[in-house]
C-alpha positions as CSV (number, residue, x, y, z in Angstrom):
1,X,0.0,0.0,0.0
2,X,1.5,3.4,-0.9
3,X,1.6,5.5,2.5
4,X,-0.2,9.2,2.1
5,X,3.4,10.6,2.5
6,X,4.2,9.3,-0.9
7,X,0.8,10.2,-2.4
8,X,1.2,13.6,-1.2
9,X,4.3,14.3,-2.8
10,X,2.9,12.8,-5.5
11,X,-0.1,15.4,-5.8
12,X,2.1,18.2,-5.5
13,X,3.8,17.0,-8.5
14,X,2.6,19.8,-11.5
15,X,3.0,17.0,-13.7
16,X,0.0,15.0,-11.8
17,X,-1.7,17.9,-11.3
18,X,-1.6,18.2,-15.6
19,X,-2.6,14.4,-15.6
20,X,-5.6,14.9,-13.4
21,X,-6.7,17.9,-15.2
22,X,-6.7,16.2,-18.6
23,X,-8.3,12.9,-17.0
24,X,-11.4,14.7,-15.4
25,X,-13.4,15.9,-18.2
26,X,-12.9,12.1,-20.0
27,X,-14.6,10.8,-16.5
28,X,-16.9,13.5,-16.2
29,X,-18.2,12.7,-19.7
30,X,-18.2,8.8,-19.1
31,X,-19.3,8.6,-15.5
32,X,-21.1,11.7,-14.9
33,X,-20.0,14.7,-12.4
34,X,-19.9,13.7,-8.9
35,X,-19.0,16.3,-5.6
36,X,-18.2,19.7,-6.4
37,X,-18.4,19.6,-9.9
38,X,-22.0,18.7,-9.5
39,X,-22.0,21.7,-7.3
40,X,-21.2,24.0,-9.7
41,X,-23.6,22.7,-12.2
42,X,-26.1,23.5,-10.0
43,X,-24.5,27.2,-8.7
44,X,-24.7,27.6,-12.3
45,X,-28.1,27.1,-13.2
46,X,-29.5,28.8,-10.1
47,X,-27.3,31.7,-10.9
48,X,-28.4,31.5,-14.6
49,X,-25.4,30.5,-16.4
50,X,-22.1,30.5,-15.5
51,X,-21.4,34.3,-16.7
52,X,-23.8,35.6,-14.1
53,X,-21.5,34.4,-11.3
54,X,-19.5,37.3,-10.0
55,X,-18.1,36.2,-6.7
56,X,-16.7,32.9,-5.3
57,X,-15.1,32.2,-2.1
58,X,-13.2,29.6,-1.9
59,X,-12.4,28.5,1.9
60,X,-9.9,26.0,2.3
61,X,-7.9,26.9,-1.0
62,X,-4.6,24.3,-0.6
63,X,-2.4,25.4,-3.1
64,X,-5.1,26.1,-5.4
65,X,-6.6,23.0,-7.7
66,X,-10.2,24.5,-7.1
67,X,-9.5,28.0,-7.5
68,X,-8.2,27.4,-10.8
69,X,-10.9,25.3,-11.9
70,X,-13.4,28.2,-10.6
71,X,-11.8,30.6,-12.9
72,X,-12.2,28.1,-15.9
73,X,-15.7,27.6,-15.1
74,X,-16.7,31.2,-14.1
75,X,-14.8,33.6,-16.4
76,X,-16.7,36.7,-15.0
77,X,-16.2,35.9,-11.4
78,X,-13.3,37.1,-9.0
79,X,-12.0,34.2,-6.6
80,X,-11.8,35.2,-2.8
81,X,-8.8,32.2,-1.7
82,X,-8.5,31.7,2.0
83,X,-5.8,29.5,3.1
84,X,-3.6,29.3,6.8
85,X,-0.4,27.0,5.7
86,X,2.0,29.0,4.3
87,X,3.6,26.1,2.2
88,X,-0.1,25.8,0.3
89,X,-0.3,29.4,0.2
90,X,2.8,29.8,-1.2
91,X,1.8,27.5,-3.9
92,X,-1.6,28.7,-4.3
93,X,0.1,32.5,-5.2
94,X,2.4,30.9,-7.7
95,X,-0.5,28.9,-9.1
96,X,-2.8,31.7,-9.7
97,X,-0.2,34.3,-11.0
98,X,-1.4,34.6,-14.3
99,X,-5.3,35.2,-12.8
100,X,-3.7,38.2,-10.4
101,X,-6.9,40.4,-11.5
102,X,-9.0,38.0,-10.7
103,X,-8.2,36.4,-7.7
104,X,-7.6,38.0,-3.8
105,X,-5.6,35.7,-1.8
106,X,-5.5,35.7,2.0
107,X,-3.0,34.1,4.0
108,X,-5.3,33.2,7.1
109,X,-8.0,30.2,8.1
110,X,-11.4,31.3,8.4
111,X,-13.1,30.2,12.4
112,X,-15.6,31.3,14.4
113,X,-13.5,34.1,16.1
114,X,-10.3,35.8,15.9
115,X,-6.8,35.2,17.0
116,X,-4.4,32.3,16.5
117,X,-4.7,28.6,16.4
118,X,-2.9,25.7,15.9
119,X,-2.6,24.2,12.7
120,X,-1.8,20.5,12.6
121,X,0.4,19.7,9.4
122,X,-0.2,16.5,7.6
123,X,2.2,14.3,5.4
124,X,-0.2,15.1,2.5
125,X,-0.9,19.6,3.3
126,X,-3.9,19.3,1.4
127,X,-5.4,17.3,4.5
128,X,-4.0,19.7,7.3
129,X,-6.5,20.9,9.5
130,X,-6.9,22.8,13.1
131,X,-8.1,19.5,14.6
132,X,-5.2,17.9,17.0
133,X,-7.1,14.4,16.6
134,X,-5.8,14.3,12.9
135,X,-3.6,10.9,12.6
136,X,0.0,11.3,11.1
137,X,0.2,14.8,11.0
138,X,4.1,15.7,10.9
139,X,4.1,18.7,12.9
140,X,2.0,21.8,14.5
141,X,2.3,25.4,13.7
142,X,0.1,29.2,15.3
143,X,-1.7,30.4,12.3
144,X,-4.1,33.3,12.3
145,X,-7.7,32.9,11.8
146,X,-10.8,35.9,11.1
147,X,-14.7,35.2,10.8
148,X,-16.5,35.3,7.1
149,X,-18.7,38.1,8.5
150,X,-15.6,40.3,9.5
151,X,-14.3,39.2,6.0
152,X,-17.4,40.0,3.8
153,X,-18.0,43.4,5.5
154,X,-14.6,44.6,4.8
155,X,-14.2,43.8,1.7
156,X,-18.1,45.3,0.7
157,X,-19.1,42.0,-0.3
158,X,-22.6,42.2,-1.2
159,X,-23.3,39.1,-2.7
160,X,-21.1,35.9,-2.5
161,X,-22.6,33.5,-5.8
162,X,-20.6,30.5,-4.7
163,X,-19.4,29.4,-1.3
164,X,-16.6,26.4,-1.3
165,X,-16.1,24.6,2.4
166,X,-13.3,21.8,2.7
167,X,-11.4,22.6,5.8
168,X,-10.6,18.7,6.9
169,X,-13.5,19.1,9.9
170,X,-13.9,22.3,11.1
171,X,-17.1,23.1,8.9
172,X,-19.5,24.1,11.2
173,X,-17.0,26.9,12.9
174,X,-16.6,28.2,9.7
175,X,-20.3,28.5,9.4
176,X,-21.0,29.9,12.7
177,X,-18.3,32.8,12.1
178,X,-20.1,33.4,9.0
179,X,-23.8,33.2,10.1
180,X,-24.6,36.3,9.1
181,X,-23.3,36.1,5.3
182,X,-25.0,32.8,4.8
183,X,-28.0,34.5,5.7
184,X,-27.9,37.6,3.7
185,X,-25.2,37.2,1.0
186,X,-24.2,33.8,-0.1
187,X,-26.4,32.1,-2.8
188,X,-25.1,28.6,-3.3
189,X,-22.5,26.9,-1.2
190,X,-20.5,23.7,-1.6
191,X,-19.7,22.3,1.9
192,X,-17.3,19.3,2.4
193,X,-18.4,17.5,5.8
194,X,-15.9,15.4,7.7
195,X,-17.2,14.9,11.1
196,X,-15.0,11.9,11.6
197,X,-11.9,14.0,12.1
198,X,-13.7,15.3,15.9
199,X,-14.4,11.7,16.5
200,X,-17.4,9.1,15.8
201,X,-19.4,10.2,17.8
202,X,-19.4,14.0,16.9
203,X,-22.7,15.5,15.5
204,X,-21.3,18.7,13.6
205,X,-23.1,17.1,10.4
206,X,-26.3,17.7,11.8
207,X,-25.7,21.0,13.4
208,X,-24.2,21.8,9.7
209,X,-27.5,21.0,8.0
210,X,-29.8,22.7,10.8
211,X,-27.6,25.8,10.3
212,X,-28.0,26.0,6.2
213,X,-31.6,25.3,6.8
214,X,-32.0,28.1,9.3
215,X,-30.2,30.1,6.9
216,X,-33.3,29.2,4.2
217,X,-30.9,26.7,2.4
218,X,-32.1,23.7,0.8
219,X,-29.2,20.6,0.9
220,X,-28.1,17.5,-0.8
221,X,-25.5,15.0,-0.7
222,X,-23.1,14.7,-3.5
223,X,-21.3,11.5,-4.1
């Protein structure tokens, strides 16, 4: 079995990254879309086409597969990147160089306050997270953290068209520090749920659902 060191430094490879891209839209075609490609199908047809979406926030944004993907699919949109490791960051500002008007990059995790946190480092970075109950991760560094709501109302965001959530289990903090923008501002959102990382017997995915219902959302699950 190939240990998620390897497969990390496999993933970070540009060639892979190439390969991947050039694989998807063959599996796409033969299998259907699945996750958050389905998601964007749907932002899309909500938002009436893809040119109407103007905004995207994209919380969790590694070193930036996503991101570029979003400015594929969205060419009218500006890309709001959020990301805490400064490895991934690093990457994701290389990555989306030639997209500079398009893009605002910001070196912190979203949470539901402000301050500092520890950010447990795995093998693979793309599965890093603020939860110490991660297994394998290599080391732990402070990183600085802000709420969506403090976010959105600085940068006079008045309408977010896309929300993307995959934080390795920290979902529903994310949520909570952006209660107010899910209310008023974001239209569709794309949430990644991974309860498991706080333990089997956490419950964030219902509180997670409850909130985007309060919040007037209608959900499903993507496979």
């Amino acid at each position: 079995m190939i240990s998620s060191k390897i497969l990390g430094a496999l993933y970070r490879l540009e060639f892979v990254k190439r390969i991947k891209n050039w694989v998807r839209p063959i599996k796409h075609r033969l299998l259907g879309k699945s996750g958050i490609y389905r998601a964007i199908e749907e932002a899309e047809r909500l938002a009436g086409g893809a040119g109407k979406i103007h905004t995207v926030f994209d919380v969790g944004a590694a070193t930036g597969e996503y991101a570029l993907h979003f400015l594929s699919a969205f060419p009218n949109a500006i890309i709001y990147c959020f990301e805490p490791f400064p490895d991934s960051f690093a990457q994701l500002v290389k990555r989306t160089a030639p997209y500079a008007r398009r893009v605002r990059l910001f070196p912190h995790g979203l949470h539901n306050h402000e301050g500092q946190l520890a950010f447990y480092v795995s093998p693979n970075p793309d599965g890093s997270s603020f939860l110490d109950k991660k297994i394998g991760f290599k080391k732990k560094m402070i990183v600085q953290i802000r709420c969506l709501d403090d976010v959105v109302r600085e940068q006079r965001i008045s309408s977010i068209d896309f929300l993307k959530i995959d934080v390795e289990g920290t979902e529903y903090e994310v949520l909570t520090g952006g209660s107010q923008a899910i209310k008023e501002k974001v239209v569709s959102a794309f949430v990644e749920i991974q309860p498991q990382f706080k333990g089997f017997h956490s419950r964030d995915h219902f509180a997670i659902f409850e909130k985007l219902a309060d919040a007037g959302f209608g959900w499903g699950v993507l496979p």
